[in-house]
TORTORMAR-199622 format. One record per residue (C-alpha): x, y, z; residue in one letter. Coordinates in steps of 0.1 Angstrom, whole numbers, plus 5000, padded with zeros to 4 digits. Each point is the difference from the previous one (the first is absolute). Layout:
N
XYZA/...
***
This chain:
243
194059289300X/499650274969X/501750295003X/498950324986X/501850114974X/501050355001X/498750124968X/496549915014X/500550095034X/496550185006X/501550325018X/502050084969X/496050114983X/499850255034X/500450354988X/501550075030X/503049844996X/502550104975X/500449764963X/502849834995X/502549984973X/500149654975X/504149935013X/498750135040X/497249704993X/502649704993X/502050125026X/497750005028X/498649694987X/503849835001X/500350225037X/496449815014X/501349645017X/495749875007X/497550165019X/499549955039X/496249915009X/498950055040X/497450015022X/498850275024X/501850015026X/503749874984X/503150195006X/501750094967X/503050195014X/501250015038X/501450305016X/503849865001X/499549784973X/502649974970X/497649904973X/501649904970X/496750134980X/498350304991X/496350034989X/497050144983X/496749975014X/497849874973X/497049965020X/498750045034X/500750255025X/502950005033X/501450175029X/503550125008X/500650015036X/502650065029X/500049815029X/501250165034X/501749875030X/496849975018X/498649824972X/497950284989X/499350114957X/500550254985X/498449994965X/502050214978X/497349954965X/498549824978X/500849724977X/497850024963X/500249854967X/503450144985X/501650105029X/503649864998X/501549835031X/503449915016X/502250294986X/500850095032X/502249635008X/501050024958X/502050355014X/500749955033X/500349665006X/496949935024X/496750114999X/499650265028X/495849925004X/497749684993X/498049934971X/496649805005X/497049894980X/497250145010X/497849834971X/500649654979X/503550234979X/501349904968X/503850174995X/502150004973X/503749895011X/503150174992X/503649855006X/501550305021X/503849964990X/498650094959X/499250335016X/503450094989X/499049894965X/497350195001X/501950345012X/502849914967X/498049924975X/496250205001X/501150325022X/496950184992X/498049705018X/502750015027X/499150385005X/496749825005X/501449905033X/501050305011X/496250144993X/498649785023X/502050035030X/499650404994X/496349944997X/500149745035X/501850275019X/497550314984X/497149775016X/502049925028X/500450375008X/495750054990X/499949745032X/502550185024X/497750304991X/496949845011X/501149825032X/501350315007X/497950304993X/496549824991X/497149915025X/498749624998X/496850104973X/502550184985X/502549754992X/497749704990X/498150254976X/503550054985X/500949604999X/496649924986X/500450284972X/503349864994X/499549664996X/496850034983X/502150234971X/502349664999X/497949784995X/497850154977X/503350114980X/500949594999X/496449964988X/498549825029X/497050255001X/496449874995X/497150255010X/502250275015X/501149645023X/503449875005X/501449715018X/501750115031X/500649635019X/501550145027X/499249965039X/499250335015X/502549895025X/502450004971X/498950404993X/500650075037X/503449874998X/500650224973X/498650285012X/501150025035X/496349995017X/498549755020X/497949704986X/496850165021X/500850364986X/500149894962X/496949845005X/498250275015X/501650244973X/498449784973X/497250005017X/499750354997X/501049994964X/497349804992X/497350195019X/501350264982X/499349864967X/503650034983X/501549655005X/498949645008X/502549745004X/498549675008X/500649594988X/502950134981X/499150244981X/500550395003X/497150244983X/500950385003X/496550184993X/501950365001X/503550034991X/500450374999X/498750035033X/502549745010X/502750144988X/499350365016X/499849825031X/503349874996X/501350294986X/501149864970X/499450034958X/498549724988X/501849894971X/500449714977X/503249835006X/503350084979X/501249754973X/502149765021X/502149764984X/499649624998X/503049735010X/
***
């Protein structure tokens, strides 16, 4: 199978994510083991797991989840292209969630013990790290926020905004369209509704004219009005760095 090499890995030409150095380049080319191709449905990482990889997503789209007792899920977000995976087991020894494809995923593989390497020798991209949990548990805290203190319309107008910045930020955006391959089962579970209540809220949406999500795709015909709903700026996504 071809690997891609890192100097033409295709997320490196996003703007949204930050350039990296010539010597940062060779290493995380020497730091990549292969690349990991899936198909919907695969588990990547298993809550308990001791995986002795981390990865980037390259392409295609996940879910992390927690399964209860009762065998119930609780989506906790979003897997897109350049979203790094597994730090949780390279820290603390197991992954504390599950990782699954939702769409065919190609990841780039990482040996977890050269995370150590990685902190030694290139600090600044080992800050990198650090940026990303503290941008996981911002988002995790926009969540707790909505679950919390926002009605149902209210908190898919704010996932919809927010995934739709995402994606078009990773360039996925075609006619104001991006892919959003999810069930809406999937956004229930994230959400904390019920499968009939999301329905019915996009339903509304739609009637309303601001969003249509249907066969994969997700068309927001009136962001601003969005984002008031949700209560929320819309904004473009902050530089995030690439691993």
């Amino acid at each position: 199978m071809t690997m891609t090499a890192c100097k033409n890995c295709p997320l490196r030409q996003k703007s949204m994510f930050t350039p990296f150095t010539q010597d940062e380049l060779s290493f995380m080319q020497s730091f990549k083991t292969g690349e990991l191709k899936v198909d919907p449905g695969t588990t990547i990482l298993l809550e308990g797991s001791n995986s002795p990889q981390l990865y980037t997503v390259l392409s295609g789209m996940g879910t992390r989840y927690k399964t209860l007792e009762n065998g119930r899920r609780q989506v906790i977000n979003f897997l897109f292209p350049g979203d790094f995976v597994g730090l949780q087991a390279g820290i603390m020894g197991e992954m504390k969630h599950s990782v699954e494809a939702s769409t065919p995923m190609t990841l780039c593989a990482f040996r977890r013990d050269d995370l150590w390497t990685l902190f030694r020798q290139h600090p600044a991209r080992a800050y990198d790290l650090t940026w990303i949990a503290a941008v996981e548990e911002h988002f995790l805290g926009e969540t707790i926020a909505s679950l919390g203190q926002r009605d149902a319309i209210q908190r898919i107008a704010w996932a919809l905004v927010r995934i739709h910045e995402r994606l078009k930020a990773a360039g996925l955006q075609k006619a104001n369209r991006v892919p959003l391959p999810f069930r809406q089962q999937d956004l229930a579970d994230a959400l904390g509704l019920s499968l009939v209540h999301t329905n019915k809220t996009l339903k509304t949406l739609r009637s309303k004219g601001l969003a249509q999500w249907s066969d994969g795709t997700l068309e927001l015909r009136d962001i601003a009005t969005l984002a008031d709903l949700a209560m929320i700026d819309p904004e473009r996504p902050q530089q995030r760095p690439l691993l």
